[in-house]
C-alpha positions, 0 to 999 in steps of 0.5 A: 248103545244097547237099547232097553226093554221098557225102551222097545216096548213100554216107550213105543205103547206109551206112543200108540196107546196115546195116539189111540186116546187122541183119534177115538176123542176125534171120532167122539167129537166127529160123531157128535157132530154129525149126529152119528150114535156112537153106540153104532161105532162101537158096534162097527165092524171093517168086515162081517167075520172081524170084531167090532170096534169095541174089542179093538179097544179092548185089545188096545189095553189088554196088549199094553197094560195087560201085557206088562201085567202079564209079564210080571205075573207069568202068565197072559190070557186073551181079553176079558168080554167087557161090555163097554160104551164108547165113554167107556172105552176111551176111560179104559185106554186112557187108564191104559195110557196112564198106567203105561205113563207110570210104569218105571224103565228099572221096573221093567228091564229087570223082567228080561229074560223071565218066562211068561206062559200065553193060555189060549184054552188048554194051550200054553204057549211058552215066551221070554218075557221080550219075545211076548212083548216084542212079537206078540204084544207089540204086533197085536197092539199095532193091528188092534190100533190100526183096525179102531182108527180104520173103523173111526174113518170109515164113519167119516172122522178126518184122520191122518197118518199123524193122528195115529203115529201120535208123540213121536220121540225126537232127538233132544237138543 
């Protein structure tokens, strides 16, 4: 059995993008709790040359939503600067999260094969519309995921690796 584009791609964003809408309500709910500003979580960084917490979430939805987008349109950019509370980034996943819900497998298998172009600037960097998905979209989504989870740790939220793998998609009986 072959599997689909919207199989590889839109099933598995549905589960990270889901588990993100879970762990950052468990960091809400944590920071609220022990009295922690969330306005400093989303100002958090792991490191002082990495982006903080809210362009985590930022790229959580630009790599998900906006990339099918950007498949269907031809072309993708990185993310806009959105100037977003922690209120604010949960809506915005959870939009992400909704929209990747709605989205139909026919939809997106017919995009196979099409050509969508990355701008960074004045480059332009030419993919199939799986290969983008497949090795851009999907490894930046898992490292922009993983880095907003890691931050939500770092101030204390009790977090495990079940919070972050999210629904996984067992064999139905």
């Amino acid at each position: 059995m072959a599997i689909s584009l919207y199989d590889a791609t839109v099933a598995s964003f549905i589960q990270t993008v889901g588990a993100a809408v879970g762990f950052m309500e468990k960091g809400r709910a944590h920071c609220a709790e022990k009295g922690i500003d969330l306005q400093s979580v989303v100002e958090t960084r792991l490191y002082p040359d990495m982006l903080p917490f809210h362009f985590q979430a930022v790229c959580i939805a630009h790599h998900t939503q906006g990339a099918i987008e950007g498949v269907q349109a031809g072309e993708f950019a990185p993310p806009p600067s959105l100037s977003l509370d922690y209120a604010g980034l949960q809506k915005l996943v959870a939009d992400a999260h909704a929209y990747l819900k709605g989205l139909k497998a026919e939809d997106i298998n017919v995009l196979e094969g099409r050509e969508v172009i990355f701008r960074l600037g004045s480059n332009a960097m030419p993919f199939t519309a799986e290969d983008f998905l497949l090795t851009f979209s999907m490894p930046n989504l898992h490292f922009h995921a993983t880095t907003a989870y890691d931050i939500l740790r770092m101030q204390g939220t009790s977090l495990g690796k079940r919070d972050y793998l999210g629904a996984l998609r067992m064999k139905r009986r």
